[in-house]
N, C-alpha and C positions, 0 to 999 in steps of 0.2 A: 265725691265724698261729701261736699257741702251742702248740696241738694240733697241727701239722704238723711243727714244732719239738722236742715231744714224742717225736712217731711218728717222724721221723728218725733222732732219739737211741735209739732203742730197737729200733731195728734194725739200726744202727748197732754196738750192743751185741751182738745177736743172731748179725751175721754174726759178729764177730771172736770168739764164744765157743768155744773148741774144743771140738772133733769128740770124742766117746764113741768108740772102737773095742773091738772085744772083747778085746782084750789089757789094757784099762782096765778091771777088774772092782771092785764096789766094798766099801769097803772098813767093817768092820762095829766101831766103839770098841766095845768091852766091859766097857775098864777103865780110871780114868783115873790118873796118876801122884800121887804124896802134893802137889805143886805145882798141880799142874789143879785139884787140887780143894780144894784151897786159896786160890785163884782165884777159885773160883764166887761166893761171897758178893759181890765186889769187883764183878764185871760184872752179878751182879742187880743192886745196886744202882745202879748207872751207868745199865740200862738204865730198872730201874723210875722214875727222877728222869727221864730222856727220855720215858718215857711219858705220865706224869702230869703232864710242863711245859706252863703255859698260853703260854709264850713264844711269838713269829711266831718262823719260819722266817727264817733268814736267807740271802738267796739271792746 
């Protein structure tokens, strides 16, 4: 049941992602603002403490 529930949800997701068209070309950062990258530290570290938590999932 969970796996179908799953699979539901994720295509679910899938329909309502929009459409690419050629007029959407993408688009390439090069360079980021003295802010962004002043930033970065802030979200490594947010992300690397979520990586490495032994914590459950809270659902």
């Amino acid at each position: 049941m969970f796996i179908i529930a799953v699979q539901a949800n994720l295509l679910f997701l899938h329909l309502n992602m929009p459409r690419r068209t050629n007029d959407m070309r993408k688009r390439i950062i090069t360079e980021l603002s003295d802010e962004q990258e002043a930033m970065l530290p802030i979200y490594r570290d947010k992300w690397r403490s979520i990586q490495i938590s032994t914590e459950s999932i809270q659902q």
